[in-house]
C-alpha positions in Angstrom: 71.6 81.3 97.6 72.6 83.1 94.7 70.5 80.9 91.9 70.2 82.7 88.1 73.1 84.9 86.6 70.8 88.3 86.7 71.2 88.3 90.6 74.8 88.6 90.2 74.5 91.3 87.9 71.6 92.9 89.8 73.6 92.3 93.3 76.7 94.0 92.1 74.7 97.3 90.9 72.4 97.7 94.0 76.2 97.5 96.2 78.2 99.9 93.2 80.5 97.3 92.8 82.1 96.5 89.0 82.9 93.1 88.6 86.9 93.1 89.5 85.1 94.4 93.2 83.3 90.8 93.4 86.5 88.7 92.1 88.2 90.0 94.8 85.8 90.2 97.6 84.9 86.0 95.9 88.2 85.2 95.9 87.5 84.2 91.9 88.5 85.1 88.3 87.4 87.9 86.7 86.7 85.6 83.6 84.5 83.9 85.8 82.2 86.3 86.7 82.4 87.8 82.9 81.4 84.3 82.0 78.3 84.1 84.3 77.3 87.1 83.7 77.2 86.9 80.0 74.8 84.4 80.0 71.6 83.8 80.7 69.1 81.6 83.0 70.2 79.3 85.8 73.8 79.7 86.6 76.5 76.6 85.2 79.6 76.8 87.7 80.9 74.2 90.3 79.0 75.0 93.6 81.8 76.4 95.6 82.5 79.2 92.9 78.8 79.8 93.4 79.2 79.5 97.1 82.0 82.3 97.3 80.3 84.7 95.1 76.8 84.6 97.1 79.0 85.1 100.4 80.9 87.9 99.4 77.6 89.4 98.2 75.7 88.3 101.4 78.4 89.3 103.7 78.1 93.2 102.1 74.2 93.0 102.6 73.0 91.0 100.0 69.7 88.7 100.4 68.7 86.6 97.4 65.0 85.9 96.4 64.6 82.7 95.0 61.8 81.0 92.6 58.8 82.0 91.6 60.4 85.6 91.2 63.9 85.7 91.2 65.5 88.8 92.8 67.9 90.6 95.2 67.5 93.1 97.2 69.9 95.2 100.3 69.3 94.4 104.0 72.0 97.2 105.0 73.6 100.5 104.0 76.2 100.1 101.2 79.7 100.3 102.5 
């Protein structure tokens, strides 16, 4: 699961998406995603915002690498 703010950043750019694509494929604000990724570290939102944004990214081909080396990377062709 989706676990520091650089994966959502990282996430969006290997899919070309801008950040109104993820609101609306997460089904959340766009001030929420500026939020997140505007900061740094371990992400601070309620679980199910986290939830939705690491499905919509993992339902377009995203896999997350967790700790020691936090990461993404693209298990299919981009849409």
């Amino acid at each position: 699961m989706l676990t520091v703010t650089s994966q959502i950043k990282a996430a969006r750019a290997l899919l070309g998406w801008n950040q109104f694509e993820l609101c609306k494929r997460a089904g959340v604000s766009i001030s929420t995603v500026r939020r997140l990724e505007a900061s740094n570290g371990s992400i601070e939102a309620h679980y199910e915002t986290v939830a939705k944004l690491s499905h919509a990214l993992e339902c377009a081909g995203v896999s997350f690498i967790a700790e020691p080396n936090y990461g993404v990377y693209l298990t299919v062709s981009k849409e």
